[in-house]
C-alpha positions in Angstrom: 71.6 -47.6 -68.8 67.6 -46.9 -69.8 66.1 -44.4 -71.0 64.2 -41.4 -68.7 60.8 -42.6 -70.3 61.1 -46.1 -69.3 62.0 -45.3 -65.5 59.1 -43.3 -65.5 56.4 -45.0 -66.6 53.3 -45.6 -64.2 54.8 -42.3 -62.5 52.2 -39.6 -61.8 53.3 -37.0 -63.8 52.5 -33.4 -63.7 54.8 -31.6 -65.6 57.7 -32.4 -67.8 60.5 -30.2 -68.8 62.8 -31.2 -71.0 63.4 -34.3 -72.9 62.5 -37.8 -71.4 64.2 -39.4 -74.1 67.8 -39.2 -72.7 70.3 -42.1 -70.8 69.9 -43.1 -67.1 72.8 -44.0 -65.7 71.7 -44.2 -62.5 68.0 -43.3 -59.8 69.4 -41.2 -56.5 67.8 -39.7 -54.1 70.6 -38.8 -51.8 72.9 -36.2 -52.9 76.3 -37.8 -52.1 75.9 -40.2 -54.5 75.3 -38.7 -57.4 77.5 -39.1 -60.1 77.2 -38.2 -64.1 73.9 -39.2 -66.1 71.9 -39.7 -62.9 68.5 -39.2 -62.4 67.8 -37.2 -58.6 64.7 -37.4 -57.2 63.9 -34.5 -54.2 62.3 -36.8 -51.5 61.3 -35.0 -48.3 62.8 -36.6 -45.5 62.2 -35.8 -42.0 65.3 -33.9 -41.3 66.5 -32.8 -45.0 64.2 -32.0 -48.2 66.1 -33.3 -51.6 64.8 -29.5 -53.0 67.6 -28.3 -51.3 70.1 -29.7 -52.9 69.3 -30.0 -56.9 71.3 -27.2 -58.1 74.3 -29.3 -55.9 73.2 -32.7 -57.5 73.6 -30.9 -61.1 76.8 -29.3 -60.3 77.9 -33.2 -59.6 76.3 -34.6 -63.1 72.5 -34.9 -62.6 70.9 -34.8 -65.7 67.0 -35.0 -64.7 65.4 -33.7 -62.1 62.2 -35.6 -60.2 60.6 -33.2 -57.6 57.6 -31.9 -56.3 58.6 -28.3 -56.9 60.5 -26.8 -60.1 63.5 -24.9 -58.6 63.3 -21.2 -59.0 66.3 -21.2 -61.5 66.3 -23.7 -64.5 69.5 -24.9 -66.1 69.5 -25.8 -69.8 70.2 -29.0 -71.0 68.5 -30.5 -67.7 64.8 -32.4 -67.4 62.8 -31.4 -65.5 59.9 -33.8 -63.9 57.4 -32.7 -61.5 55.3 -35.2 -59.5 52.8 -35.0 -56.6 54.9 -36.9 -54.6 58.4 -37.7 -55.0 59.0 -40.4 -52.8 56.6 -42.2 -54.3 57.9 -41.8 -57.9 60.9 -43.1 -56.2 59.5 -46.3 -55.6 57.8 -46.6 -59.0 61.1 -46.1 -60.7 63.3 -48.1 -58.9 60.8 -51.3 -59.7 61.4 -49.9 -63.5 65.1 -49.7 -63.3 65.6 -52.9 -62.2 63.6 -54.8 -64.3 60.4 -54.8 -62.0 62.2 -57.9 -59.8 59.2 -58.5 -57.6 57.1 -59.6 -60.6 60.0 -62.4 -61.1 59.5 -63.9 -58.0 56.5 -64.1 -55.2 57.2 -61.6 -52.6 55.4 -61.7 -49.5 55.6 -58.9 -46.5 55.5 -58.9 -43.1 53.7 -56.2 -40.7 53.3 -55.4 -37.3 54.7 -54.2 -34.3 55.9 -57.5 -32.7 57.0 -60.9 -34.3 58.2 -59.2 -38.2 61.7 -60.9 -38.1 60.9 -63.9 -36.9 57.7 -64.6 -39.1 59.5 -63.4 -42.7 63.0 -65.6 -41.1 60.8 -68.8 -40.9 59.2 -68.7 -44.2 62.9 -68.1 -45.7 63.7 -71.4 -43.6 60.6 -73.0 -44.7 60.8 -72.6 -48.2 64.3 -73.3 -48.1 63.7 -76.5 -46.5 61.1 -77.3 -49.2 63.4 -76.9 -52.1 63.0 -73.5 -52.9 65.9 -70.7 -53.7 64.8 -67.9 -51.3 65.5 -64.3 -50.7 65.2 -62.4 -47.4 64.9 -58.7 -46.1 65.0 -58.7 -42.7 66.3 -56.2 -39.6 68.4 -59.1 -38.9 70.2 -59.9 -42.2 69.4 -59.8 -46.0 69.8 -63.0 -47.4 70.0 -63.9 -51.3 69.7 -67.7 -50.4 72.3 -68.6 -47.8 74.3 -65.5 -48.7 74.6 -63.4 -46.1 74.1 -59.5 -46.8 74.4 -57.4 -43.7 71.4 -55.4 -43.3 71.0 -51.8 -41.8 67.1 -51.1 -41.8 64.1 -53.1 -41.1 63.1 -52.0 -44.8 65.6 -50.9 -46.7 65.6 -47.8 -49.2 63.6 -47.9 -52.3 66.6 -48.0 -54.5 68.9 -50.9 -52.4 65.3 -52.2 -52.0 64.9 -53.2 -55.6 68.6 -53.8 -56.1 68.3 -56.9 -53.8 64.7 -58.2 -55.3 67.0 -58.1 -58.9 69.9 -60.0 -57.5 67.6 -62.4 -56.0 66.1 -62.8 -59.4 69.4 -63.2 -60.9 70.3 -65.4 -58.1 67.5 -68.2 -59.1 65.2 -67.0 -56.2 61.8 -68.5 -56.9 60.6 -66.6 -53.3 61.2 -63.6 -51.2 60.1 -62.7 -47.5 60.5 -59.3 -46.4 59.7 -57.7 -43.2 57.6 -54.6 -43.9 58.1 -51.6 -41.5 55.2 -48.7 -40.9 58.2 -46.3 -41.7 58.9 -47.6 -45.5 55.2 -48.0 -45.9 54.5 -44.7 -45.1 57.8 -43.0 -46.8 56.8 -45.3 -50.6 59.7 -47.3 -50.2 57.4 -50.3 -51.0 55.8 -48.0 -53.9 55.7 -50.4 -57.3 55.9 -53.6 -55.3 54.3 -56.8 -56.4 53.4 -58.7 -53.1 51.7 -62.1 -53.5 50.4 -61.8 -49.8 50.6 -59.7 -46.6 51.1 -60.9 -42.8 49.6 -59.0 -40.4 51.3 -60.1 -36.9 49.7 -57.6 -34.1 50.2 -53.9 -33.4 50.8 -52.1 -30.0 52.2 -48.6 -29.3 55.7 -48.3 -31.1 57.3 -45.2 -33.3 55.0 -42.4 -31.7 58.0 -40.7 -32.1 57.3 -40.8 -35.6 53.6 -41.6 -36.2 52.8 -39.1 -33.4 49.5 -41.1 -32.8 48.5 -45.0 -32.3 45.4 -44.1 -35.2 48.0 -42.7 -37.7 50.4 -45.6 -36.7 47.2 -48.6 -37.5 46.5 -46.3 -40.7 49.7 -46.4 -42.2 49.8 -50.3 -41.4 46.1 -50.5 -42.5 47.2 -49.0 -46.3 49.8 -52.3 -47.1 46.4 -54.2 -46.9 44.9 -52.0 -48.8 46.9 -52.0 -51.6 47.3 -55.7 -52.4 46.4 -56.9 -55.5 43.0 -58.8 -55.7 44.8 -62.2 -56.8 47.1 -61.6 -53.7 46.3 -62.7 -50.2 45.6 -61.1 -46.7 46.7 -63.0 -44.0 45.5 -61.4 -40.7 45.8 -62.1 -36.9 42.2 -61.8 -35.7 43.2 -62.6 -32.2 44.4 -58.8 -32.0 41.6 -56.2 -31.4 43.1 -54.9 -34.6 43.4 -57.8 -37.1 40.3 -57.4 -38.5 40.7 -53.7 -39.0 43.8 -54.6 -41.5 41.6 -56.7 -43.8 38.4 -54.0 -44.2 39.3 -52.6 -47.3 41.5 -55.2 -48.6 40.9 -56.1 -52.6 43.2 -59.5 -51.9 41.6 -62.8 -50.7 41.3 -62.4 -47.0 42.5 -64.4 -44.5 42.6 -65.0 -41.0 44.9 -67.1 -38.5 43.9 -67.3 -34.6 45.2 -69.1 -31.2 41.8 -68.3 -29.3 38.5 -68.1 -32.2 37.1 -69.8 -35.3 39.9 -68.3 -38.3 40.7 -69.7 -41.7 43.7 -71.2 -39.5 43.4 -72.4 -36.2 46.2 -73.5 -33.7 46.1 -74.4 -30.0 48.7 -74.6 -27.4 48.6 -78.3 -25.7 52.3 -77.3 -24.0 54.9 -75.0 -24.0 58.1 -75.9 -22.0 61.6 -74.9 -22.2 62.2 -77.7 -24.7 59.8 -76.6 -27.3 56.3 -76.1 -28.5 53.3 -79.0 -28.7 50.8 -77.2 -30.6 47.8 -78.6 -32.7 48.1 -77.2 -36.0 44.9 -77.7 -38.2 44.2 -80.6 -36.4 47.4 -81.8 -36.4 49.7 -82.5 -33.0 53.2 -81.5 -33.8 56.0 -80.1 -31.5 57.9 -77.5 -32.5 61.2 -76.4 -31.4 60.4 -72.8 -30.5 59.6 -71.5 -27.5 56.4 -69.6 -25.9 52.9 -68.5 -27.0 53.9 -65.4 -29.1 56.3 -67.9 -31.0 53.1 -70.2 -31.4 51.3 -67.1 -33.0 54.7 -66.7 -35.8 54.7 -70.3 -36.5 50.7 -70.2 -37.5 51.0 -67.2 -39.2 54.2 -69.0 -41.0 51.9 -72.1 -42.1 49.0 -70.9 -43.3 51.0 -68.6 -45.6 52.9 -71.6 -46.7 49.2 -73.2 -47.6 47.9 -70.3 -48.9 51.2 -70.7 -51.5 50.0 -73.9 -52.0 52.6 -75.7 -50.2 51.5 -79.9 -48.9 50.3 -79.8 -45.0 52.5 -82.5 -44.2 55.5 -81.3 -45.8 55.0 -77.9 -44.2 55.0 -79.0 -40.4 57.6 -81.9 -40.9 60.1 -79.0 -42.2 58.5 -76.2 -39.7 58.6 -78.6 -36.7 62.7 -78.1 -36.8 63.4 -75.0 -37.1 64.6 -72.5 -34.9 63.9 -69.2 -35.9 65.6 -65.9 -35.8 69.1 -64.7 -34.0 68.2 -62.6 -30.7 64.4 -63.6 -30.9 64.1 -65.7 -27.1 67.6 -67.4 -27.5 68.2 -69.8 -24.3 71.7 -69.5 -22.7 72.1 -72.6 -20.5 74.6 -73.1 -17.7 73.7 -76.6 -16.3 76.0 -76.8 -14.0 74.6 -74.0 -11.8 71.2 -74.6 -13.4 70.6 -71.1 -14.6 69.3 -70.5 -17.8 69.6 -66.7 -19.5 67.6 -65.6 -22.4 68.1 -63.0 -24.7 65.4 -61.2 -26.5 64.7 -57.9 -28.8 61.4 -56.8 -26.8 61.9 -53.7 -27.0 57.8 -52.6 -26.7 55.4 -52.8 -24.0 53.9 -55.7 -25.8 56.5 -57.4 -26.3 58.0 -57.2 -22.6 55.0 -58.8 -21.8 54.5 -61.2 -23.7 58.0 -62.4 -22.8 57.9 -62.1 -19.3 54.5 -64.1 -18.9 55.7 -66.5 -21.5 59.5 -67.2 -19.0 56.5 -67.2 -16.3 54.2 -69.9 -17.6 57.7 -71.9 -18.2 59.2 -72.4 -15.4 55.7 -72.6 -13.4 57.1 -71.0 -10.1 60.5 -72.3 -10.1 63.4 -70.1 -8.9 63.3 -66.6 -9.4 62.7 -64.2 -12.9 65.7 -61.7 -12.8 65.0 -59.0 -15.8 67.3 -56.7 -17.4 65.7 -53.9 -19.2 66.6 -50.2 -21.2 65.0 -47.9 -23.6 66.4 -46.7 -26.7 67.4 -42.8 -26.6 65.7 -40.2 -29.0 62.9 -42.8 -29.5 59.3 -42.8 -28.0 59.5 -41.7 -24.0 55.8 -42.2 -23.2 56.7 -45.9 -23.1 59.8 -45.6 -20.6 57.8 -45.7 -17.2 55.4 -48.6 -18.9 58.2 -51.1 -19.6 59.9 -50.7 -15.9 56.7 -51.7 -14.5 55.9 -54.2 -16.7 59.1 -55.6 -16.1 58.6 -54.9 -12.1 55.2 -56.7 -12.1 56.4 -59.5 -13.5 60.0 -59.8 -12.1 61.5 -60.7 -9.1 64.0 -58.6 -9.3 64.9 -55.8 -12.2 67.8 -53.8 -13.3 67.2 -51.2 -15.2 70.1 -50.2 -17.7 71.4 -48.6 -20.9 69.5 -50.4 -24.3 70.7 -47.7 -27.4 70.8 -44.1 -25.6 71.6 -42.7 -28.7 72.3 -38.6 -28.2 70.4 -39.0 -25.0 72.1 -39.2 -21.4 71.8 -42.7 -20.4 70.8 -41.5 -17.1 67.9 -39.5 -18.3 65.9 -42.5 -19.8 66.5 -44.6 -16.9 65.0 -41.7 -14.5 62.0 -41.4 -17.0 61.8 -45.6 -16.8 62.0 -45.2 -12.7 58.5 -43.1 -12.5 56.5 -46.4 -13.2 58.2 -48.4 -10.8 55.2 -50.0 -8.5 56.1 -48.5 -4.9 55.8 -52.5 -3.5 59.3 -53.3 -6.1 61.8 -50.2 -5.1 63.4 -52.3 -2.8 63.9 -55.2 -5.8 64.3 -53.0 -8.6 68.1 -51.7 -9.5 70.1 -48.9 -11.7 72.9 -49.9 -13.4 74.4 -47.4 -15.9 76.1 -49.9 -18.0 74.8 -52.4 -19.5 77.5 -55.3 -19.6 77.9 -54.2 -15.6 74.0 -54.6 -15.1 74.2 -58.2 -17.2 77.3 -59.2 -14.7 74.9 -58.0 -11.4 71.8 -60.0 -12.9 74.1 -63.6 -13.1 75.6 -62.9 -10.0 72.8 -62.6 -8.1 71.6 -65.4 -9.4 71.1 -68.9 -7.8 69.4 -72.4 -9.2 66.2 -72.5 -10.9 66.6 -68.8 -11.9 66.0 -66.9 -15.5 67.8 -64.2 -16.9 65.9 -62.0 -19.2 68.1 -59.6 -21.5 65.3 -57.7 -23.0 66.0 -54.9 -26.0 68.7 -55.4 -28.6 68.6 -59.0 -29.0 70.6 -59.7 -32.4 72.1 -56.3 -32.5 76.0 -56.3 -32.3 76.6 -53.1 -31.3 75.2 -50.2 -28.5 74.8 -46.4 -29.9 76.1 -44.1 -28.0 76.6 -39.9 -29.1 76.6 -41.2 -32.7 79.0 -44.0 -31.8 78.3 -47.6 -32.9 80.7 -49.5 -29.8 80.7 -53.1 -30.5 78.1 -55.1 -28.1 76.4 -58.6 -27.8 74.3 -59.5 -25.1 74.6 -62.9 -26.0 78.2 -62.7 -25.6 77.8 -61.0 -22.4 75.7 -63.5 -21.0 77.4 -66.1 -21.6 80.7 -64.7 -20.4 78.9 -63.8 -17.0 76.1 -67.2 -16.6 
């Protein structure tokens, strides 16, 4: 337990009622788990304001109150705290509760739209590989070295957030890597975070659904950058129109990494074949065993953090050069015997798709025929529906169009919103399948030799949502039942 004062201090306090001198037995912001002695702080969420529920959290044994707006009725024997913005306080605290875990260790993060998992995955590797006792936060998995803890957000809450930074730290974790989503920058869940550095990958349209606009999405991406510390590093993409933009205001030394222009870090694509990566790294030939330009961009990005932590140059490639990256991120499916070859990958953005597509493209170098498989996710951004099915019609032989998460959505609606950017030229190639294991089972049966199969959308996720249902699903396992 620790005292109120403690777990608020560096919080922006603007009023305080009651004493602050009183046992914390536990920070909550979600009502259900409240118990007796804990402190509940009245986030606004996007569906539910906390404010709601604090004479509910006191009925349940709250003792102090963080919020943004004193309730109209005050209890006696309760503390009262109110803040400009709750969320934030959140964040603050949590670091204080646990000890301030990111201090402990050096904790790097991760942004963009594209390339998050694999990047922070890779360091974890990396540094593994070096010596090091690592940590990871990932959409993937959470990992306290080679422990496995399953992981349910991108960026987890504030709260479970610092939990995991303090059992890294009581782990023996020197390092962490987390991936660093626009949605916990912009709801504080990184609030009272000590980053060492900051990736910036790329950013394309992705999350209007909750940024409403690209220029609120690049600002909210814009303000990691802006808040790392001056003896931190800014490690920026300057091949996207953007990457330069991330590092304007940017107190931390600032860096840049590029495939195409003069940058702090330079690497250049000398071949990229199914069989791997031969990239010049600094000047260096090495060949990696990753796959496609976009990978090339992740595995720059991956060393010059490493020798902006000071890591050896020849230490870092020998260990990089072997690795493999993350689960569902362009994993090859072979069946030799019919000489197919299926590959599963999370694109699951315009950019992404893309990139993907011309990558499988460049590959096989007009050999047999691409065959893509292709949903959107229900309840999330429609404006990029009909711009995925003709990406993937542009630059596909043939297409099916199928289910990806449809959420509360009827799978039927999203695929009719994805036919309206169908070219008119691809109608005759271009197919609707309802279900997804069903449009997998078309794609390898129409296949012949020489052909890819792209699975684009869930990649490493074992399950499809469907009306609130989680219904166990791997395209990976699909594939290679059907290939």
């Amino acid at each position: 337990m620790k005292l109120l004062s403690d777990i608020l201090y560096k919080v922006n306090l603007l009023e305080v009622l009651g004493r602050t001198d009183i046992l914390v037995a536990s920070i909550q912001f979600d009502s259900r788990k409240i118990d007796k002695d804990s402190t509940f702080f009245a986030t606004r969420g996007t569906t539910n304001d906390g404010h709601q529920f604090i004479n509910d959290v006191i009925a349940k044994g709250a003792t102090a109150i963080v919020c943004e707006e004193f309730p109209s009725e005050l209890k006696d024997g309760i503390t009262y705290v109110k803040t400009s913005n709750a969320s934030k306080a959140l964040g603050i605290a949590a670091t204080n509760y646990f000890d301030n875990p990111s201090e402990k260790l050096q904790l790097v993060g991760v942004t963009g739209t594209n390339g998050k998992t694999t990047v922070a995955t890779l360091l974890h590797q990396l540094f593994s590989g070096l010596g090091y006792k690592c940590g990871l936060l990932s959409t993937v998995q959470n990992k306290i070295g080679e422990q496995i803890i399953p992981s349910t957000h991108t960026t987890p809450d504030a709260v479970s957030l610092n939990k995991l930074l303090h059992e890294m730290v009581e782990a023996g974790c020197d390092k962490a890597f987390m991936e660093v989503s626009s949605h916990a920058i912009h709801q504080n869940r990184i609030a009272g975070l000590n980053f060492v550095g900051g990736i910036f990958t790329n950013i394309t349209h992705d999350h209007l659904d909750y940024h409403k606009t690209f220029d609120e999405y690049i600002r909210v991406k814009k303000c990691f950058f802006d808040d790392m510390p001056s003896d931190g590093f800014a490690l920026s993409n300057i091949d996207d129109k953007r990457g330069n933009v991330m590092l304007q205001n940017s107190k931390a030394s600032r860096k840049t990494y590029s495939l195409r222009q003069m940058a702090d870090f330079k690497g250049t694509v000398l071949e990229n074949t199914l069989e791997g990566l031969l990239m010049q790294m600094d000047g260096t030939d090495v060949h990696f065993r990753m796959i496609g330009k976009f990978n090339a961009y992740n595995l720059l990005a991956v060393y010059a953090a490493a020798r902006l932590m000071n890591e050896k140059k020849e230490e870092v490639l020998q260990v990089l050069s072997s690795l493999k990256g993350a689960e569902g991120r362009f994993e090859v499916i072979r069946n030799t015997e019919r000489k197919l070859t299926g590959i599963v990958d999370y694109a699951h953005t315009p950019d992404a798709l893309q990139n993907v597509i011309e990558t499988i493209n460049n590959i096989r170098n007009g050999a047999g025929r691409l065959i893509t498989v292709v949903g959107c996710g229900g309840d999330r951004d429609r404006a990029k529906r009909p711009v995925m099915a003709e990406i993937a019609c542009k630059g596909s032989e043939l297409v099916i169009l199928t289910s990806d998460n449809p959420r509360s959505e009827e799978p039927e609606t999203i695929l009719n919103e994805m036919k309206t950017g169908i070219p008119f030229a691809k109608n005759r190639n271009t197919f609707s399948v309802t279900d997804r294991k069903e449009a997998i089972k078309l794609a390898c049966s129409m296949a012949s030799a020489d052909d890819v199969i792209l699975v684009a959308g869930k990649g490493h996720e074992k399950y499809q949502e469907i009306k609130g249902i989680k219904n166990h699903f791997d395209d990976v396992e699909v594939v290679r039942e059907f290939l």
